[in-house]
FIMITOR-930853 format. One record per residue: residue number from 1; residue in three letters; chain; x, y, z of N, C-alpha, C, O, CB in turn. Coordinates in Angstrom, 1 decimal. Glycine has a CB too. Example, Ala and Ser with C-alpha at 12.3 -4.5 7.8 and 13.67 -1.06 7.14 Angstrom:
BEGIN
(1 "ALA" "A" (13.2 -5.7 7.8) (12.3 -4.5 7.8) (13.2 -3.3 7.8) (14.2 -3.3 8.5) (11.3 -4.5 9.0))
(2 "SER" "A" (12.8 -2.2 7.1) (13.7 -1.1 7.1) (12.9 0.0 7.9) (13.4 1.1 8.0) (14.1 -0.6 5.7))
//
This chain:
BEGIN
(1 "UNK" "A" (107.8 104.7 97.1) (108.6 105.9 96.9) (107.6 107.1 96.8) (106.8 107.2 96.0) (109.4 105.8 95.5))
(2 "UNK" "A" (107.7 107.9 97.6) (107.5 109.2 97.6) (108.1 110.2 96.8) (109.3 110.0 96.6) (107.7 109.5 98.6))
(3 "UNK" "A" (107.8 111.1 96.4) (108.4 112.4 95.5) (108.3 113.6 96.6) (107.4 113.4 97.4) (107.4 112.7 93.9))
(4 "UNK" "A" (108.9 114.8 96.7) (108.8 115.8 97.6) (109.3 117.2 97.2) (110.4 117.2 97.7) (109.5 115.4 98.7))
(5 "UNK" "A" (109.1 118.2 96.7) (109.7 119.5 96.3) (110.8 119.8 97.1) (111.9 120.1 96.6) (108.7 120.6 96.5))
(6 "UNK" "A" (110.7 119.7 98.1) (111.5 120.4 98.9) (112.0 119.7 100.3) (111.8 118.5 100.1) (110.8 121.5 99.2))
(7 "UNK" "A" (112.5 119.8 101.3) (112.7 119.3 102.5) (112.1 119.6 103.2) (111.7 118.8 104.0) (113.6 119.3 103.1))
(8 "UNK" "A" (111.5 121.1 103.1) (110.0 121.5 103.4) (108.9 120.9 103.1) (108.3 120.4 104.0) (109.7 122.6 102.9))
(9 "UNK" "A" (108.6 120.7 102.1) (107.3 119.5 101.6) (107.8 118.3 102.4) (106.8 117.9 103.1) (107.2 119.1 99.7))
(10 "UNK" "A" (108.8 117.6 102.6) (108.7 116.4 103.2) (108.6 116.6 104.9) (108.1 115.7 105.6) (110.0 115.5 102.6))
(11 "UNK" "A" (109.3 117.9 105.7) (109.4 117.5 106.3) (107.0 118.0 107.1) (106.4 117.5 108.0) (111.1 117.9 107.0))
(12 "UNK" "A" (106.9 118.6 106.6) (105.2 118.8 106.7) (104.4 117.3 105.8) (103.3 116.9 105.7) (104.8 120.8 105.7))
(13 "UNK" "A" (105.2 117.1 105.4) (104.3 115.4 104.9) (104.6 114.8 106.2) (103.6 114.6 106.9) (105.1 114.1 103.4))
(14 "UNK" "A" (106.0 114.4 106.8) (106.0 113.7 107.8) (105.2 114.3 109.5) (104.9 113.5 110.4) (107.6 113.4 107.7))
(15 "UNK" "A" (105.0 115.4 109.5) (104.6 115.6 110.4) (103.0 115.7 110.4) (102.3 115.9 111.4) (105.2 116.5 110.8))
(16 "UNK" "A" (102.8 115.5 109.3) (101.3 115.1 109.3) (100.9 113.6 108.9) (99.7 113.4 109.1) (100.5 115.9 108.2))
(17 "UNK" "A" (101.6 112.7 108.6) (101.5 111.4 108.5) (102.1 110.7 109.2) (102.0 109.4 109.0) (101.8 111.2 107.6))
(18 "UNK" "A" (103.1 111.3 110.6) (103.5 110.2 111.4) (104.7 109.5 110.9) (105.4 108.9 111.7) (102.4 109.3 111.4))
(19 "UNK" "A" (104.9 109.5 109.7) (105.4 108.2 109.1) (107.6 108.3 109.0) (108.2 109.2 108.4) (104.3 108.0 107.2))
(20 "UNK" "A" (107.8 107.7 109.5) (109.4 107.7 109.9) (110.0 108.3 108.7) (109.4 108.4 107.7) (110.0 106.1 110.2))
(21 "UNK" "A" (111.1 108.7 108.7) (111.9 109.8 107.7) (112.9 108.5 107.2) (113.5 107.8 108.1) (112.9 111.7 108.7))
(22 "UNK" "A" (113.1 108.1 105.8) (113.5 107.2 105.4) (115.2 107.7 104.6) (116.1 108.4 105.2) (112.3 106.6 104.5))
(23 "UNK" "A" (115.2 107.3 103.5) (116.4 107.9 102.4) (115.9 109.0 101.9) (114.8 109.2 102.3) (116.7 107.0 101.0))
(24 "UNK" "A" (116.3 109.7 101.4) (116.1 110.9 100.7) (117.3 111.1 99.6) (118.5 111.3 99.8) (116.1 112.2 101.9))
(25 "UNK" "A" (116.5 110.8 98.1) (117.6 110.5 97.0) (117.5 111.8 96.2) (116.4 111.7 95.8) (117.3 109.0 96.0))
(26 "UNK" "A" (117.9 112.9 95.7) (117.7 113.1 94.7) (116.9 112.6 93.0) (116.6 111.4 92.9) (118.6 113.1 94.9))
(27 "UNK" "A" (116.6 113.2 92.3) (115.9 113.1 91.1) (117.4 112.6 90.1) (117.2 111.7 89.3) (115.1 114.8 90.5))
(28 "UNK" "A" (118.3 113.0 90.2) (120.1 112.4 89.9) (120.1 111.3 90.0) (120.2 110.5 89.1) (121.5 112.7 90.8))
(29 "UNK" "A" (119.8 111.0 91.5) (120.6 109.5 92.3) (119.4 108.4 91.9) (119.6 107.2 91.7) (120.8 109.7 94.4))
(30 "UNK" "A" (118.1 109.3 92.0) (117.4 108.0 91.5) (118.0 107.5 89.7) (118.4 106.4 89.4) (115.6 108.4 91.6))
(31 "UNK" "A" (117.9 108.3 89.0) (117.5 107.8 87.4) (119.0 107.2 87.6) (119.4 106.2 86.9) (117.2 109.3 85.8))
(32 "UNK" "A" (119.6 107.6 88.1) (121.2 106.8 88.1) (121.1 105.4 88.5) (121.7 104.5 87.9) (122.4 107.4 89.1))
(33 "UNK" "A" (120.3 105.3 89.6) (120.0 104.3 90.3) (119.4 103.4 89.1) (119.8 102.3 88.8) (119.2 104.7 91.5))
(34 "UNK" "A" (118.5 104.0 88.5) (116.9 103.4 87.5) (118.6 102.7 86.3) (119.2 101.6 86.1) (115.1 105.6 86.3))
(35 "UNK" "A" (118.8 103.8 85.9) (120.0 102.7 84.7) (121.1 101.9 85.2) (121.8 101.4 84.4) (121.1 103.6 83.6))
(36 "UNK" "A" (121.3 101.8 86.4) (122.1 100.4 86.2) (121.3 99.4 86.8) (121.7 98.2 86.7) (123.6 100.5 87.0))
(37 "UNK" "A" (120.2 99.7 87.4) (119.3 98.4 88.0) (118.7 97.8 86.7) (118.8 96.6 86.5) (117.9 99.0 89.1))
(38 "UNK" "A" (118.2 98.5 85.8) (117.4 98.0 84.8) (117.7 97.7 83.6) (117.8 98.6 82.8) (116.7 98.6 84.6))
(39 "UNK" "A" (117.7 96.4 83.3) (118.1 96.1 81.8) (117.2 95.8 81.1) (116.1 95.9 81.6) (119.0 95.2 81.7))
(40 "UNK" "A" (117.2 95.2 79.4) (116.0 94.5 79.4) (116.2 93.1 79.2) (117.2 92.5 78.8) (115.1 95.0 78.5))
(41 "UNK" "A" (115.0 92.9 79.7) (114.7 91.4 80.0) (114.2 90.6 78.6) (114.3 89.4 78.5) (113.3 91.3 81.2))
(42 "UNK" "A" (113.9 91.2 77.8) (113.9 90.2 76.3) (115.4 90.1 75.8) (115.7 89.4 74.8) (113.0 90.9 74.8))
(43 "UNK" "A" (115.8 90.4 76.1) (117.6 90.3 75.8) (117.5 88.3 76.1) (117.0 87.8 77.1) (119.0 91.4 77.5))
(44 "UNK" "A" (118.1 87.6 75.1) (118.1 86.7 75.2) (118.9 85.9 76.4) (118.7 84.8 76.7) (118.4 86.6 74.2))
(45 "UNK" "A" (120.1 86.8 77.1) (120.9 86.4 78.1) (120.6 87.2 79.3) (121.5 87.5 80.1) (122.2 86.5 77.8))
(46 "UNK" "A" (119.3 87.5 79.5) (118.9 88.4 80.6) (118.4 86.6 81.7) (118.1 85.5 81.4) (117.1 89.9 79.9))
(47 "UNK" "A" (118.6 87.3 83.1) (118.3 86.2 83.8) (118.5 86.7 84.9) (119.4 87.5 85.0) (118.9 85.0 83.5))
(48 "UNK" "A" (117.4 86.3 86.5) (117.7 87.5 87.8) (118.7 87.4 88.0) (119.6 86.5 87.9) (117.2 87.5 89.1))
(49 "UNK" "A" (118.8 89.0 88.6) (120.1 88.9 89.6) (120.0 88.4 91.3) (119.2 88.7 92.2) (120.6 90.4 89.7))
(50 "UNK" "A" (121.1 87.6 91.3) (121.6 87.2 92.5) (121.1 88.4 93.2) (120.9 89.5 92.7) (123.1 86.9 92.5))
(51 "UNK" "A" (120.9 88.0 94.6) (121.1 89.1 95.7) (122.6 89.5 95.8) (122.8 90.7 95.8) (120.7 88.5 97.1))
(52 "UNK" "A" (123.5 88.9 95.9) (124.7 89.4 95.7) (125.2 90.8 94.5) (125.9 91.8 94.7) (125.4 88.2 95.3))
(53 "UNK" "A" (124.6 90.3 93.6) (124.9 90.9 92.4) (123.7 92.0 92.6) (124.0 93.2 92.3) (124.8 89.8 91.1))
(54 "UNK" "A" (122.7 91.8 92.8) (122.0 93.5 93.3) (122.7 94.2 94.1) (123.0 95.3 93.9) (120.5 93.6 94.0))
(55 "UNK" "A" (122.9 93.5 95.3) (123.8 94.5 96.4) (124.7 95.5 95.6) (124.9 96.7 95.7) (124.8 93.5 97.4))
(56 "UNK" "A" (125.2 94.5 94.7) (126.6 95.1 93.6) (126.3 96.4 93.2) (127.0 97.5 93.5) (126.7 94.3 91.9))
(57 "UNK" "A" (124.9 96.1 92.5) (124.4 97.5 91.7) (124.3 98.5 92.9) (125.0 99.5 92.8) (122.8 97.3 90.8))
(58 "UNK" "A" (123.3 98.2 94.1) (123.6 99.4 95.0) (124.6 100.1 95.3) (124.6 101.3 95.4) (123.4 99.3 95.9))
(59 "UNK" "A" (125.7 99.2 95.6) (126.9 100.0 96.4) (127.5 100.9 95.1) (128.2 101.9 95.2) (128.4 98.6 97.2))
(60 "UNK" "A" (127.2 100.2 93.8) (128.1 100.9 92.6) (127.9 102.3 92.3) (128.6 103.1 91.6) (127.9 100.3 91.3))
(61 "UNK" "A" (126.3 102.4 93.2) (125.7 103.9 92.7) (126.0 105.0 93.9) (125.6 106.1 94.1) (123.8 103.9 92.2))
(62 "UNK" "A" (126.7 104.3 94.7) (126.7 104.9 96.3) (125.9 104.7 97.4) (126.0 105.4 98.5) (126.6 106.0 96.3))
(63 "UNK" "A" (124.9 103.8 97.1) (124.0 103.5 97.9) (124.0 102.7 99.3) (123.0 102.1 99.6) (123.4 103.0 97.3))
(64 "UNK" "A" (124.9 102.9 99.9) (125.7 102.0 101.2) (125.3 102.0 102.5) (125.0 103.2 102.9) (127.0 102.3 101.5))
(65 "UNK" "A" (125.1 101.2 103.3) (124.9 101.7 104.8) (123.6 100.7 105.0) (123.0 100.0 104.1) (124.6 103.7 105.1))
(66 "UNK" "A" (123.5 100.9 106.3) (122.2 100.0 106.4) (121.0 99.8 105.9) (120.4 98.7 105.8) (122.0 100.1 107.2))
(67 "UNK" "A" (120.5 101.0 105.6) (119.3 100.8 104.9) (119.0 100.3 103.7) (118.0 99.8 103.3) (118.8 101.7 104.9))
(68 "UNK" "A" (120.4 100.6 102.8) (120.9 100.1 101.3) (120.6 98.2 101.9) (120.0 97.5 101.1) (123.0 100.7 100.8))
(69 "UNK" "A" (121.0 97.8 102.8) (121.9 96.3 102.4) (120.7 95.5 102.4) (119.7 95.8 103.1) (123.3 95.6 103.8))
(70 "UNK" "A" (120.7 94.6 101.7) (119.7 93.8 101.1) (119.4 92.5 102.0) (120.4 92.1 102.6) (120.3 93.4 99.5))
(71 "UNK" "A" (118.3 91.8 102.2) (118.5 90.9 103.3) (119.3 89.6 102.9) (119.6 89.6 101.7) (117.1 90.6 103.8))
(72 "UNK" "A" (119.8 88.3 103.7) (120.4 88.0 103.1) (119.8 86.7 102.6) (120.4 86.1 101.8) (121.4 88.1 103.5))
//
């Protein structure tokens, strides 16, 4: 993950690094993203999630489309 000020800062990162233009989330969409992905794990009933059940969490935060979908 990258961080970027602006679309200006990213798009002069990408044109000096070459490097393909990916998602672009908000500082919102991430920490929204961060609390439903993350629970804690000393929780006595904590145990991974399925790939199914991550997919879950993506689509729940709006995260959809190809680049979201998880392999299978």
């Amino acid at each position: 993950m990258s961080l970027f000020r602006s679309e200006g800062h990213l798009a002069a990162w990408l044109g000096s690094t070459k490097q393909k233009r990916g998602e672009v989330l908000s500082l919102t969409k991430v920490f929204e993203l961060a609390r439903a992905w993350y629970s804690d794990p000393r929780d006595p009933a904590w145990r991974p999630r399925t790939r199914d059940e991550s997919q879950e969490v993506l689509d729940s935060v709006g995260l959809t489309g190809d680049f979201w979908e998880l392999p299978s």
